[in-house]
C-alpha positions in Angstrom: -32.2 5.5 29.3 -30.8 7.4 26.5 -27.5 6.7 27.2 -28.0 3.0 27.5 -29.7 2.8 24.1 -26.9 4.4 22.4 -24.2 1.9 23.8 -26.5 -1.2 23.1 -26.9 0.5 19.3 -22.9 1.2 19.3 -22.1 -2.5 20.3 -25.3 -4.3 18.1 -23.8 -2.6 14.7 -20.1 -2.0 15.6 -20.2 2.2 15.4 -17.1 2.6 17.2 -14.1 0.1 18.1 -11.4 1.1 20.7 -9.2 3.2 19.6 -11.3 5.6 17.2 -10.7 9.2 16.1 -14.1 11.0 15.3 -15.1 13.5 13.7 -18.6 14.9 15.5 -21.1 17.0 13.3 -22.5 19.9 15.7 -24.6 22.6 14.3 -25.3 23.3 18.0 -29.1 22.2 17.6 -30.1 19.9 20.4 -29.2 16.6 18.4 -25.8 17.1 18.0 -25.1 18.6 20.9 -26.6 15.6 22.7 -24.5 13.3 20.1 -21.1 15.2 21.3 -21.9 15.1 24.8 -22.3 10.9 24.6 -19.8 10.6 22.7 -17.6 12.6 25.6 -18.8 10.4 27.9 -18.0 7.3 26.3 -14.3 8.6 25.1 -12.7 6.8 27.9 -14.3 3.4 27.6 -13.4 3.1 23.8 -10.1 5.5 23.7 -11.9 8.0 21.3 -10.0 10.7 20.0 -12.8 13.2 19.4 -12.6 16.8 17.0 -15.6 19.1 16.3 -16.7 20.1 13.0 -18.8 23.0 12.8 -20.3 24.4 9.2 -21.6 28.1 8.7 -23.8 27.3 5.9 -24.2 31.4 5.0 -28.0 30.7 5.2 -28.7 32.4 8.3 -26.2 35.4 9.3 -27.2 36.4 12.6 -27.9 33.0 14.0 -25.0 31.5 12.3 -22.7 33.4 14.6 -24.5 32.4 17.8 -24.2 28.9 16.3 -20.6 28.8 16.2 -19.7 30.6 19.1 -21.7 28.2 21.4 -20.3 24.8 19.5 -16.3 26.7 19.7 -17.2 27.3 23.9 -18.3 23.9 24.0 -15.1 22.6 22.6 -12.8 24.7 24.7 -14.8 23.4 27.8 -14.5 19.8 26.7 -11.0 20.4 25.9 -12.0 19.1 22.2 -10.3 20.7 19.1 -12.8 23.0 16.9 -12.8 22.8 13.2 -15.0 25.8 12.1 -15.8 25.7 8.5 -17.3 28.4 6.4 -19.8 28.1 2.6 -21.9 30.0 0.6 -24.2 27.4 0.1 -26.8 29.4 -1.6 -24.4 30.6 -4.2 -23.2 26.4 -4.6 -26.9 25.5 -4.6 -27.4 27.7 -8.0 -24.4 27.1 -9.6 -25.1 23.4 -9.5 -29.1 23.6 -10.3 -29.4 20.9 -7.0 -32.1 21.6 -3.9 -31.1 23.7 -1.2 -31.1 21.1 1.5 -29.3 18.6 -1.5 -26.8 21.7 -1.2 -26.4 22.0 2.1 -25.7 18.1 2.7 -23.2 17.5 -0.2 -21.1 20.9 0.9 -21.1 19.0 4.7 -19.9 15.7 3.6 -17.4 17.9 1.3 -16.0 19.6 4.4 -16.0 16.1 6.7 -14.3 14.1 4.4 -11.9 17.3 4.4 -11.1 16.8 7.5 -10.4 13.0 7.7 -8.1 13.8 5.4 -6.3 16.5 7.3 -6.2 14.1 10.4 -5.4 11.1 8.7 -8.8 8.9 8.6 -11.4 7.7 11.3 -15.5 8.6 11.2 -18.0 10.9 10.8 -20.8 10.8 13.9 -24.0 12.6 12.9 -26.9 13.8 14.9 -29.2 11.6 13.2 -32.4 10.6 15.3 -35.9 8.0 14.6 -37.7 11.4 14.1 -35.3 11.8 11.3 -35.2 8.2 10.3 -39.2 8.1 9.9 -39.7 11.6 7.9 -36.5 10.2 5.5 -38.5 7.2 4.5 -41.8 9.1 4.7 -40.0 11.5 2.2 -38.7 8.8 -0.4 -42.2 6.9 -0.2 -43.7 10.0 -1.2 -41.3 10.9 -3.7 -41.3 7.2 -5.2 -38.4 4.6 -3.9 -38.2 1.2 -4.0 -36.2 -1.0 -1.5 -33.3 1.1 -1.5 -34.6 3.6 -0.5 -37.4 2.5 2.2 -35.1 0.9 4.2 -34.2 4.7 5.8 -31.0 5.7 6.9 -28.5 2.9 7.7 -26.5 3.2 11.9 -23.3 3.0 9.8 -22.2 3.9 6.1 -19.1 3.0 4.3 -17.9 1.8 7.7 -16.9 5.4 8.4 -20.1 7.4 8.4 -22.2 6.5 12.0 -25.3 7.6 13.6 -25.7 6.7 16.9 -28.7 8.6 17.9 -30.8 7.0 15.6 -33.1 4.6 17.9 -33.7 7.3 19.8 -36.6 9.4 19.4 -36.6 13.5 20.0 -38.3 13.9 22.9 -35.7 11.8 24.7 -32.9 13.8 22.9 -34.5 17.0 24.7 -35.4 15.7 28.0 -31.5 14.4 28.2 -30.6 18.0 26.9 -32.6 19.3 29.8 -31.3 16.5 32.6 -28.1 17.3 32.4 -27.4 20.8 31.3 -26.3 20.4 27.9 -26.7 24.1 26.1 -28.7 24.3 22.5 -29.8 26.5 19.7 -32.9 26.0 17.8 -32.5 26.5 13.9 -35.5 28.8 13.3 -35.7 27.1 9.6 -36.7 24.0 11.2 -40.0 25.9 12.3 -40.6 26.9 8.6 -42.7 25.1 6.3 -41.4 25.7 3.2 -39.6 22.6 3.1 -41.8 19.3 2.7 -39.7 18.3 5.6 -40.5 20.3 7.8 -44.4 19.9 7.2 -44.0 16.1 7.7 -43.0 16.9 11.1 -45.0 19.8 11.9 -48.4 19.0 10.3 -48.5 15.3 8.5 -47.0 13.1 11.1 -49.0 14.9 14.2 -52.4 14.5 12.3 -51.8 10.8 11.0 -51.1 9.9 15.1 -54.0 12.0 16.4 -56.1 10.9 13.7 -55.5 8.0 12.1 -52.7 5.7 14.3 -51.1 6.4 16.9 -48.0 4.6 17.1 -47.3 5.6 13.4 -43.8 6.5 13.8 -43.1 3.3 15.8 -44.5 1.7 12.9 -42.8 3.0 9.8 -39.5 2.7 12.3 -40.5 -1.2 12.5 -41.0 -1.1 8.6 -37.8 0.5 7.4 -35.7 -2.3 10.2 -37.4 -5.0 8.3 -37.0 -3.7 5.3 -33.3 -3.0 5.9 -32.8 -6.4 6.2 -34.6 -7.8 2.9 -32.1 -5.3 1.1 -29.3 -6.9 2.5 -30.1 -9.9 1.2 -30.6 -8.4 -2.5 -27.9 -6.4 -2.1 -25.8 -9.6 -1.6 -27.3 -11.1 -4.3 -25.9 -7.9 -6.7 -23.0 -8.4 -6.1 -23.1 -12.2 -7.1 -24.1 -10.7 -9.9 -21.9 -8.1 -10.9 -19.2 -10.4 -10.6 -20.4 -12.5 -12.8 -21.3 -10.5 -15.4 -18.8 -7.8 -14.9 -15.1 -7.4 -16.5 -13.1 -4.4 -15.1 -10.1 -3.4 -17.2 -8.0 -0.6 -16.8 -9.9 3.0 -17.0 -13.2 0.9 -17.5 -15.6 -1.5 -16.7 -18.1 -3.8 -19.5 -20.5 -6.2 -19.6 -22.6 -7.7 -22.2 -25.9 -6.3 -22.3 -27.6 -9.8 -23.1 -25.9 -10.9 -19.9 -27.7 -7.8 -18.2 -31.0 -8.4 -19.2 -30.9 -12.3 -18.7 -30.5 -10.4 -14.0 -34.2 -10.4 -12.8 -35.4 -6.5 -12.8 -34.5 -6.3 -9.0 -30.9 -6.6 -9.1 -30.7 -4.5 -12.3 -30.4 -1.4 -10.7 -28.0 -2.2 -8.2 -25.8 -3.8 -11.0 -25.6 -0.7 -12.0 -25.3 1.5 -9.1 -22.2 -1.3 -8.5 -20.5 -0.5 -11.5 -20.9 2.8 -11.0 -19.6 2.8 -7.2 -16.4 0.8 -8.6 -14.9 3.6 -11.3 -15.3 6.0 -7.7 -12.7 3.6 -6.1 -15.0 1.4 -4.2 -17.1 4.7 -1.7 -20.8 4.7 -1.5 -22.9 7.4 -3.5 -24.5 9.3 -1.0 -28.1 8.1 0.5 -30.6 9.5 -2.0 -28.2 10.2 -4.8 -28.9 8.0 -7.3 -29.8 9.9 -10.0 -26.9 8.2 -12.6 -28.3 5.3 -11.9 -31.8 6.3 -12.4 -30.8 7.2 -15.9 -29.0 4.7 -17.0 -31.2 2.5 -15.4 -34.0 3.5 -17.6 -32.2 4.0 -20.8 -31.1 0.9 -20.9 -34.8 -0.5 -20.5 -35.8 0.9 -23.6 -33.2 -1.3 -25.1 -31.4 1.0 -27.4 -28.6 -0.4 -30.3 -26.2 2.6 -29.4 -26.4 4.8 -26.2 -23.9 7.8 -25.2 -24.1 9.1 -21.8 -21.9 11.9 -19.9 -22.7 12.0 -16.1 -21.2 13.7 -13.8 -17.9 12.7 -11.6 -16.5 12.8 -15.3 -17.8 9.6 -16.0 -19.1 8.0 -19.3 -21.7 5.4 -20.4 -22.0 3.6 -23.6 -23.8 1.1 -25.5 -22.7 -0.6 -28.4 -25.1 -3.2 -29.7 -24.3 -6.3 -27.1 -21.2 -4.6 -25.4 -22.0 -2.0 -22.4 -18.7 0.3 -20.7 -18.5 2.8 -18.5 -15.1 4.9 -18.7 -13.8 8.5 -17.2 -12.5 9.0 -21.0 -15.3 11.3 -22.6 -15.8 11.0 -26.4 -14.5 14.0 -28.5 -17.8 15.3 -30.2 -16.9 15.7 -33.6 -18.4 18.9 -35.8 -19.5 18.1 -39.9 -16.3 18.6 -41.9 -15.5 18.7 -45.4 -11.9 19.2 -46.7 -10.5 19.4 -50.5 -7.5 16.5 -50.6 -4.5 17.4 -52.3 -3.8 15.0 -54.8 -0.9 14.1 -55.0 0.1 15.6 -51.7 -0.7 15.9 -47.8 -3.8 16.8 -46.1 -4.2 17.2 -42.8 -7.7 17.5 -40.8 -7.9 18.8 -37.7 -11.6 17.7 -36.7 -10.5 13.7 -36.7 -6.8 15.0 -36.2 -5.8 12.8 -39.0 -3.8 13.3 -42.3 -4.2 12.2 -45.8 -1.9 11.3 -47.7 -2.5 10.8 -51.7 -0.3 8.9 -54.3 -0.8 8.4 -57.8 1.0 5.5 -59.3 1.1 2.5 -62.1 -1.0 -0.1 -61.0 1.0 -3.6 -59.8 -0.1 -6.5 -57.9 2.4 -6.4 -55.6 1.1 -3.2 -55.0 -2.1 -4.5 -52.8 -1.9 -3.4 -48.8 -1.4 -5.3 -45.6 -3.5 -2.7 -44.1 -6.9 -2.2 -45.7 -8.1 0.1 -42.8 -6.5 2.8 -43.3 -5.1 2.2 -47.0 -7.5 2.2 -50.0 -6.3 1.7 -53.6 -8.8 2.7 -56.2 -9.4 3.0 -60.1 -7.8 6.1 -60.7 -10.1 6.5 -64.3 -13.2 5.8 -62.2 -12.6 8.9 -60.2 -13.6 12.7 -60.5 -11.7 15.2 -58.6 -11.1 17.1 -57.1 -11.5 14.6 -54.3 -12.8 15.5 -50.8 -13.0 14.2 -47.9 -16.0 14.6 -45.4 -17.9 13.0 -42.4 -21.5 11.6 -42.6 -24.9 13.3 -43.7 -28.1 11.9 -43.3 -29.4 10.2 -47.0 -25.3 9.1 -47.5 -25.9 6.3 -49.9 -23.4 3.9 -51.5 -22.4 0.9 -53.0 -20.1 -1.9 -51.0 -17.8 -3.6 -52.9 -19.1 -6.8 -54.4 -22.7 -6.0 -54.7 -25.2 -4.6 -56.8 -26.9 -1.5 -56.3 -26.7 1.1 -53.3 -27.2 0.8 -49.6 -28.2 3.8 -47.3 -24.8 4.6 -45.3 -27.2 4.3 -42.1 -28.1 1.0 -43.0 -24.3 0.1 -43.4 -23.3 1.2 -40.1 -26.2 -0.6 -38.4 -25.4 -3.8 -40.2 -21.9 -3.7 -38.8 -22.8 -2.3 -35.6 -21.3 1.2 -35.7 -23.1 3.0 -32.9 -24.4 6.6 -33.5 -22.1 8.7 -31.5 -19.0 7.0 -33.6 -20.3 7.8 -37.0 -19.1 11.6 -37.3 -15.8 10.5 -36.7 -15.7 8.0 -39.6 -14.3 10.0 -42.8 -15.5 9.5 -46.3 -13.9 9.6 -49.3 -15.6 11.8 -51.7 -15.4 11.1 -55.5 -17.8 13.5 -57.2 -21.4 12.8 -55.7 -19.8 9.2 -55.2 -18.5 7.6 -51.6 -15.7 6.2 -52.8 -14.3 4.7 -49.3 -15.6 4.9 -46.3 -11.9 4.9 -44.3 -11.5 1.5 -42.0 -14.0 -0.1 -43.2 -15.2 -0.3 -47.2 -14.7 0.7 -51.1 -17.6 1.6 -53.3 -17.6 -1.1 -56.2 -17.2 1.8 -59.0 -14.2 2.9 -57.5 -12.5 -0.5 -57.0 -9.5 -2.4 -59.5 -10.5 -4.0 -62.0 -8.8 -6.0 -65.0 -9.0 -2.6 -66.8 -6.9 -0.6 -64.4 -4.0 1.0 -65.6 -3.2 3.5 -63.0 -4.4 3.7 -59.1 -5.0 6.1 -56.7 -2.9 5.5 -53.1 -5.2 7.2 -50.1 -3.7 6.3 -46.6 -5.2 7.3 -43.6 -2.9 7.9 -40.6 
């Protein structure tokens, strides 16, 4: 019976086409060992080129070694080559601040994607079985998931990661095991419960069947199927509307937030998980890892002018008024500076990595820049020196060219849409307690020409 629902569930969803090389998770429990023996059995009909992948975790010493001796035996009596791999998980796990079962599962998908490398492509077959499938979804509803998430464990991943144990329940799994001979270990941590896991299996799930239904599993197998399905359909939908809204350039990808916010709330999220998926080249973020997306996700909702965020994979988010990017290029944070100019003369600052150069000279019309970002002429009379030349502090005030009276410098950047994280790296030109020119982008009006100017100050910014 097993056997006959694993083809059927290879052939429904396309797991394997003739031809295959695999790469077969064993930990030499009874689910993978049950996976590898299938597999075997079906490696003539589809021309599989089968390798085993065994991980010692460094969790459990002395059963570790039992572990991998009876997967390596296994192999040389299959005639199947052994890949043994070897990781201090626990060492990984506190390094990196993540769970230990979080741990455990990125440092395997580490060490498969290793090997399709070494052998030049194919899959990954896991062990996974509906005992598993229910207690993942039981775990994310309790947890809090939406769609995404409910919808368990998918028979195939990224077209490359496969499961094709997982219509098949446990107790099948083991009396197969026990038909025909096929050797196991039992992973005494799976009898703990210290993980919330573990408990689902051991103590929740038996007293919800005995108690309270008793084709519960059956039913939340049922639910996550369905549910599977709906998310197809709004997954579909995101990407309709990714492209849309969407522009990918080179080392980046934007969108206008407006555009964003005009998506219903549902394909939001998955927007953004697309974005995100397309600077990795295109793979999948692992099943439950989605914590990026959580975060920008909800930063985003609170509809902030300016937004800076690092994540990890060397990634970076930002939001500048109505324009959104994500890039691998990380900002330079830039420290408060202040530097005496020497006028005339060159001055270099290494904060902005930029150098000023000063000029004093007889004011002529001809005399007026192309460039007035980085070139300011002022009233040399109108200015006390020595001059410096600083970044932002909070209560900056000055006055813009053409007006009356003084504007905070905060007020200034809002107005022209200067997002927070920029405005360290914007230097001021400091005349006494006066801005006399904030660089790229305006003069004060008591440092500009005027039909009284007899000699001007040069300040270029390169």
């Amino acid at each position: 019976m097993l056997f006959g629902t694993v083809r059927r569930a290879i052939d429904r969803h396309g797991l394997l086409v003739k031809g295959d090389r695999v790469i077969v998770g064993v930990s030499a429990g009874v689910d993978s060992m049950v996976l590898l023996h299938t597999l075997n059995a079906l490696r003539q009909d589809y021309s599989l080129s089968l390798i085993i992948a065994h991980l010692n975790h460094g969790l459990r010493p002395v059963e570790s070694e039992k572990e991998a001796e009876l997967v390596r035996k296994e192999s040389t009596r299959l005639g199947l080559p052994f890949e043994y791999g070897q990781f201090n998980v626990k060492e990984f796990q506190e390094s990196k601040g993540f769970s230990l079962q979080d741990a455990a599962r990125k440092i395997r998908f580490q060490f498969f994607h290793h090997l399709l490398k070494k052998y030049g492509g194919g899959k990954i077959a896991l062990g996974h079985n509906a005992d598993d499938q229910v207690e993942t979804v039981l775990l994310r509803l309790l947890r809090g998931s939406g769609l995404k998430g409910l919808k368990g464990m998918l028979p195939i991943r990224e077209k490359r990661v496969i499961r094709p144990l997982l219509e098949v329940w446990r107790e099948e799994i083991e009396a197969y095991a026990q038909e025909n001979s096929i050797p196991y270990l039992i992973d005494s941590s799976n009898l703990k419960k210290d993980y919330l896991r573990n408990r689902l299996h051991l103590n929740l799930i038996p007293l919800i069947e005995q108690e309270y239904q008793p084709g519960f599993q059956r039913a939340i197998l049922k639910t996550s199927t369905f549910l599977r399905e709906e998310n197809d359909f709004i997954e579909k939908e995101a990407g309709k509307a990714y492209q849309k809204i969407a522009h990918e350039e080179e080392g980046q990808i934007t969108f206008k937030f407006s555009a964003y916010q005009s998506l219903h709330k549902a394909i939001r999220w998955r927007v953004i998980q697309k974005v995100l998926e397309k600077m990795e080249d295109g793979s999948k973020m692992d099943e439950g890892e989605w914590s990026d997306v959580d975060l920008i996700y909800r930063r985003l909702q609170q509809s902030p002018a300016s937004l800076l965020l690092e994540l990890s994979h060397g990634l970076c988010f930002e939001k500048r008024y109505d324009k959104v990017l994500l890039r691998r290029e990380r900002p330079t944070t830039i420290p408060p500076f202040e530097v005496e100019l020497r006028v005339p003369g060159r001055t270099y600052i290494k904060e902005i990595e930029r150098e000023v150069v000063v000029e004093e000279r007889e004011w002529s019309e001809s005399m007026r820049p192309d460039d007035f970002r980085n070139i300011a002429l002022l009233d040399f009379q109108s200015l006390r020196f020595p001059l410096r030349m600083r970044n932002f502090r909070p209560g900056d005030r000055f006055q813009p060219m053409g007006t009356e009276g003084t504007q905070k410098l905060k007020e200034f950047f809002i107005d022209h849409k200067i997002p927070k994280f920029e405005r360290p790296g914007i230097p001021l030109l400091i005349s006494g307690e006066m801005i006399a020119w904030i660089v790229g982008y305006r003069i004060d009006e008591r440092a500009k020409i005027t039909s009284e100017t007899k000699r001007v100050l040069r300040v270029e910014v390169h």
